[in-house]
N, C-alpha and C positions, 0 to 999 in steps of 0.2 A: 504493500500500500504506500501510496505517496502520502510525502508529510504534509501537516497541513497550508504549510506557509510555502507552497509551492504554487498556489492558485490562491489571489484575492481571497479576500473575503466576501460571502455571496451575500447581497444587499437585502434585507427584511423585505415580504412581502408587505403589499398594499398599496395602496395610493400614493403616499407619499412618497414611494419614486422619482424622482423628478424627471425622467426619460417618460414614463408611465401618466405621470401629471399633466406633461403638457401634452401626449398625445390623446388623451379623455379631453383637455380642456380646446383642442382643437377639432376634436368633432364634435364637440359642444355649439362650436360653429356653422355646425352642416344640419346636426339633429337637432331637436330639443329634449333636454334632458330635466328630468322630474325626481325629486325626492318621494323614494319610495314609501317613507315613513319619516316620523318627526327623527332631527339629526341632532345628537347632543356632543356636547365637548365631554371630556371623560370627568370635569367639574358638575355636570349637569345642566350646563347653559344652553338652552336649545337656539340653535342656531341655523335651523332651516326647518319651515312644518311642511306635513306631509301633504305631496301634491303640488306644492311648489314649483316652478322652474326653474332651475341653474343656470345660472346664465356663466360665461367661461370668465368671465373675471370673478363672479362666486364660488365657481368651482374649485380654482384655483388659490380661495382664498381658507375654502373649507379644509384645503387639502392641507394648509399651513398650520390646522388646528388639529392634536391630540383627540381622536373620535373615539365613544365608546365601541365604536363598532365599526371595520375598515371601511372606508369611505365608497370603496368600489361595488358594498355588497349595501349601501344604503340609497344610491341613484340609479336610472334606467332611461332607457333612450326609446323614442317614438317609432324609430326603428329598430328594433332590436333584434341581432341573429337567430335563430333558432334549428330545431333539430330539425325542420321541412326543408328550410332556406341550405342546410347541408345540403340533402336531400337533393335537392333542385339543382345545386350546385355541379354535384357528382353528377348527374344526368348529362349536363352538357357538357362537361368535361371525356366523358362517354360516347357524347356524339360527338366530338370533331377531333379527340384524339384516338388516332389509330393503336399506339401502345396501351393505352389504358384499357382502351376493347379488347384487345387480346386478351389481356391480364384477365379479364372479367370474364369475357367467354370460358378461357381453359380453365377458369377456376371450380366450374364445374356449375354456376346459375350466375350469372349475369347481371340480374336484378337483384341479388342478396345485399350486395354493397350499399345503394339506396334505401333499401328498406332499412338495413342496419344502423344506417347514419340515422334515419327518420325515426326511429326507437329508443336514442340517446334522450337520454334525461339528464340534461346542462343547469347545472344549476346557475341562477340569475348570473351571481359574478363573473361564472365562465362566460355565459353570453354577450356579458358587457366586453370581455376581454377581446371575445371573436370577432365582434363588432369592431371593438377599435382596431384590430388588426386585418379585419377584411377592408377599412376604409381607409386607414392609414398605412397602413405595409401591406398593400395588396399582393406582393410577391411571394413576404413569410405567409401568408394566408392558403395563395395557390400550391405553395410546397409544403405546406403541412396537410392540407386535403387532400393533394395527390399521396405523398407517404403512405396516409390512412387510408386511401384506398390499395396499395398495394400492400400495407399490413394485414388488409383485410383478405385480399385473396390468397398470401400466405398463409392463411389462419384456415379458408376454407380449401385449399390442396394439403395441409397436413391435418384434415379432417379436426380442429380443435375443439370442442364442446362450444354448447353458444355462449355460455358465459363466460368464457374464457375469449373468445373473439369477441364481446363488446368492450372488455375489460382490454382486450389489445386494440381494436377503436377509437377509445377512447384516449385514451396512452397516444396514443402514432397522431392523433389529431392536437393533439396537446401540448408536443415534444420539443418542440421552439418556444413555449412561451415565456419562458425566462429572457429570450431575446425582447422584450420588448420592456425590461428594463436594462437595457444596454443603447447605449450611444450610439442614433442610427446612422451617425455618418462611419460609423467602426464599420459596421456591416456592410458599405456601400462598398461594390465592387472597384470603383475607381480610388479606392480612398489606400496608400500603402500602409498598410498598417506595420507596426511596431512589435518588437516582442511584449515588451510592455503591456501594450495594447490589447494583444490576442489575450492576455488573460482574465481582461472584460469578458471577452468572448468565451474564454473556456470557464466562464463560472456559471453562464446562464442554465445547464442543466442543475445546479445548486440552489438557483433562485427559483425556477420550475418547480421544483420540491418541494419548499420550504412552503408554497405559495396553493399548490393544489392539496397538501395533506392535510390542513388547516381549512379546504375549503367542506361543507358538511354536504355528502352527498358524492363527492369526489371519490372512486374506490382507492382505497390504499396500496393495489398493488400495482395498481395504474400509475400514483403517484411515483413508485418506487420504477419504473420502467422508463419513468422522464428520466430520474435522474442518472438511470444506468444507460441510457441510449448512445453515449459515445465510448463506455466503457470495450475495450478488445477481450478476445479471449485470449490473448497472446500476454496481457498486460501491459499494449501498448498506447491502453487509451484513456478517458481522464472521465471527474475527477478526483477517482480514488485510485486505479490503477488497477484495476480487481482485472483476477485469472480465471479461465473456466467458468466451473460450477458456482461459483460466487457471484455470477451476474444472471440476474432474474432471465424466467425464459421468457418471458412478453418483453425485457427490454431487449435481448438479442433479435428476436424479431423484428422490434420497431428502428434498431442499429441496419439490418439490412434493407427495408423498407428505404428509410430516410438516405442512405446512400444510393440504392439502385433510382431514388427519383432524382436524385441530382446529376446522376451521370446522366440517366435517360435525357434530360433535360438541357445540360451539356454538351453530350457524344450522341452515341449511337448504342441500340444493341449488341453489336457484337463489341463492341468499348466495354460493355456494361460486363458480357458473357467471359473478356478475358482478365476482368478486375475480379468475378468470384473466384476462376481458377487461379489467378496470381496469391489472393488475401484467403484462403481457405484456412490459414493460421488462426488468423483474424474474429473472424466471422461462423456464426453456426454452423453448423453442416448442411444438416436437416433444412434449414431455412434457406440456404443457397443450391441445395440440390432442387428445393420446390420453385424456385426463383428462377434458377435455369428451364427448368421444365412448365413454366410460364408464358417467360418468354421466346422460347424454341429459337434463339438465334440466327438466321443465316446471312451468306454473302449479301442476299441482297438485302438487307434490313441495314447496309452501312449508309450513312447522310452524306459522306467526303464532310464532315467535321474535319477540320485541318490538324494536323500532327504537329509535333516537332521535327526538328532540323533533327534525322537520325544519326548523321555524323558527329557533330557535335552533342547528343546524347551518349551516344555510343564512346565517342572519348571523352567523356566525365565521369562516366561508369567506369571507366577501363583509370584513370586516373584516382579513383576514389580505392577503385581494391587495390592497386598498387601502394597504395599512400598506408594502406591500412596494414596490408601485411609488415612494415615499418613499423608503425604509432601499435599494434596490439602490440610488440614485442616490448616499447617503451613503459604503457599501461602497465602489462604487466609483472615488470620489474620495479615501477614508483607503487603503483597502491594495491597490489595483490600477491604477497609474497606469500600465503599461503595458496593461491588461484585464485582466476581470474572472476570465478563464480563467488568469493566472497566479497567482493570489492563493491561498492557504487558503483562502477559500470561491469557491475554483469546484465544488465539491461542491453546496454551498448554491443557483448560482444552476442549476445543470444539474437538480436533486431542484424548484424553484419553475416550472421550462420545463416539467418534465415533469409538474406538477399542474395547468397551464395546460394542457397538452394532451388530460390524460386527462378534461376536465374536456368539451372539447371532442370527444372522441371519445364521449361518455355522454350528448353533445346539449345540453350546460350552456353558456351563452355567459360564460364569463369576467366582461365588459364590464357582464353583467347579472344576478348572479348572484340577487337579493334577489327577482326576478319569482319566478323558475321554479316557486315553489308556489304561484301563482295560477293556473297556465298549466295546472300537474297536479291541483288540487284535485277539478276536475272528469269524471276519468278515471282510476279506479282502476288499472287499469294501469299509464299513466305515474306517478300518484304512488307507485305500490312500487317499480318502475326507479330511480326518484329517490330514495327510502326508504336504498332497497339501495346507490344509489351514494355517498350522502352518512355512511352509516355505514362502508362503505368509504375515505371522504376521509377520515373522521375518523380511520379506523388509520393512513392512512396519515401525516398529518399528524405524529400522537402518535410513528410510528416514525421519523421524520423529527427530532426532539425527545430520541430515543435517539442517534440519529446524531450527532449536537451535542455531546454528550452524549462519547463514544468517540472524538472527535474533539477532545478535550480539549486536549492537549498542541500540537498544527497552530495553535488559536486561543487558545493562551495571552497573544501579544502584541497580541492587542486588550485595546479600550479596556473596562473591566467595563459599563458599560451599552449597550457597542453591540449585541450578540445578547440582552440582556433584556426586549425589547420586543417582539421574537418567539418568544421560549423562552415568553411567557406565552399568546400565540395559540396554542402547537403543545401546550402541558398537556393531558393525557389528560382527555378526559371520559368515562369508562365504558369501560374499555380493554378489548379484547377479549381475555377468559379461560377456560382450558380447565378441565378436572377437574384437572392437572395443573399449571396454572400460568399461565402466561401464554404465547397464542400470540404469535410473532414471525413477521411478513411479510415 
């Protein structure tokens, strides 16, 4: 497990977010919004009666005030989301995306997805929250209802009970919403974010938690599959670092879901189909073997989504194991004189075994890495395999570079240039990004 001070600290639920505050007090501006019930300060001063209108400079004034009762679950909007407006949503989403129909089709009813969403019982707060994010981040909006629906039809090919698939629903629908107490210019694709920075971003499944477990009505293991959704099985992911069996099965589910909709979204299918067989580490089994068999992959389901420069992929790769078999031998003579597996980076060398291997399992010989685009030049097939794998290394690489990164406070008693001369190999070239932000693998 990662120590705590390796990630922010994740901000209190409720209103008085300030990210949170002004995005309520800005569609305060589009909707009219109404106290649901008389509103008191936690002195007993009532400060708005029921029925009332908020207007967004009251809103925002209400929010400055100490409330018996969080502010989000005392107001409501004229329009406000609900379990139909899902519903409706996924419908057309149904009709004009071809991937999503598939998913639906093979999943074995077509129609269950709709009607599942239409069966959620959101309680007010959530509503308010969907609202503000359907009108204000309509992108996080659109990638968290596609997710859930691809959560969903993983839930109905591994045949899961029903309550267990609403409880994955509702989880997969839910799983961003700690980003919307997060600084929306962090999230903006054009915006270069910071390492710094990214640890806003890596605390929102923190805040997700904190936020739905406390909501009444909210299932608790729903809540508990927010917060595990970017956890790996490998231990490569945040923000606890949890291995295996430690991480809820609704949140590995909603982990593959929320990934496969950012590639789809991104790439293409066969992008998507050669990131399950690269990350099988990673990732469920179970859940990516039903995922593959989903979306039935083929040649022509590719977009010409553009690649990287394979040569210059191919010698940064070929530069990086070079550099490495060097720097393990340095490792492990400064901080693991009993092995390399007791030290703070035995993460480090277990995440380098494992790019050795997959590199190997994709038909790449390690030993010779700099040929391989001579060998594919010639054969359009294998040079898009190779295309697709090596834009896959390079995520992988760049997340491996986050990890370092969250891992902060384990390698503070190294020496400052000893991880500098691989934190420069593992720099993002062209990171992989959604409408939303940035996907994480």
């Amino acid at each position: 497990m990662l120590p705590a001070d390796t990630i922010v600290a994740a901000p209190l639920p409720g209103a008085e977010n300030p990210y949170y505050v002004q995005a309520v007090a800005a569609l305060a501006r589009r909707q009219a919004m109404v106290a649901e019930c008389d509103i008191y300060s936690s002195n007993g001063m009532m400060l708005a009666a029921r029925g009332s209108v908020i207007s967004e400079p009251q809103f925002e004034r209400l929010a400055q005030h100490k409330l018996q009762q969080p502010l989000d679950s005392l107001v409501r909007t004229s329009h406000s989301l609900d379990a139909g407006d899902l519903a409706l949503a996924a419908a057309k989403i149904l009709e004009h995306d071809n991937v999503q129909a598939r998913l639906a089709a093979r999943s074995g009813d077509p129609l269950a997805v709709k009607q599942g969403l239409a069966a959620l019982k959101l309680p007010a707060p959530l509503c308010l929250r969907l609202t503000v994010m359907r009108e204000l981040r309509p992108a996080m909006f659109e990638h968290s209802l596609r997710s859930a629906m691809i959560a969903f039809a993983l839930a109905q090919r591994l045949r899961l009970p029903a309550a267990e698939r609403y409880a994955l629903l509702i989880a997969a629908l839910c799983h961003d919403i700690g980003e919307m107490h997060t600084d929306p210019e962090l999230l903006d694709r054009r915006h270069d974010i910071t390492p710094e920075e990214r640890r806003f971003i890596h605390v929102h499944p923190l805040s997700g938690h904190l936020l739905l477990r406390e909501m009444a009505g909210f299932p608790a293991r729903s809540a508990q599959a927010v917060l595990q959704h970017h956890e790996r099985l490998d231990g490569s992911g945040y923000p606890h670092g949890l291995r295996g069996d430690k991480i809820a099965p609704l949140a590995r589910l909603v982990a593959v879901a929320d990934v496969a909709e950012s590639v789809i979204q991104r790439f293409d299918l066969p992008r998507l189909d050669m990131l399950t067989r690269l990350h099988q580490a990673r990732f469920d089994h179970a859940a990516v073997d039903a995922l593959r068999d989903l979306i039935h992959a083929t040649p022509q389901d590719a977009s010409g989504a553009p690649h990287g420069p394979a040569a210059a992929q191919l010698g940064r790769l070929d530069a990086l194991l070079h550099a490495w078999r060097d720097w393990r031998g340095r490792f492990e003579r400064q901080l693991a004189p009993d092995g390399a597996e007791h030290s703070a980076l035995a993460f480090l060398f277990e995440r380098m075994q494992s790019i050795r291997l997959l590199m190997l399992q994709a038909g790449v010989d390690p030993e010779h890495v700099a040929g391989m685009l001579d060998v594919a030049r010639d054969d359009p097939g294998i040079l898009l395999e190779l295309r697709s794998m090596l834009d896959e290394m390079d995520w992988l690489l760049h997340d491996l570079g986050h990890e370092i990164d969250r891992r902060a406070a384990e390698l503070k008693n190294l020496p400052a240039q000893c991880l500098s001369p691989l934190l420069q190999h593992l720099q993002p070239r062209g990171a992989m990004e959604t409408p939303n932000g940035r996907a994480e693998i």
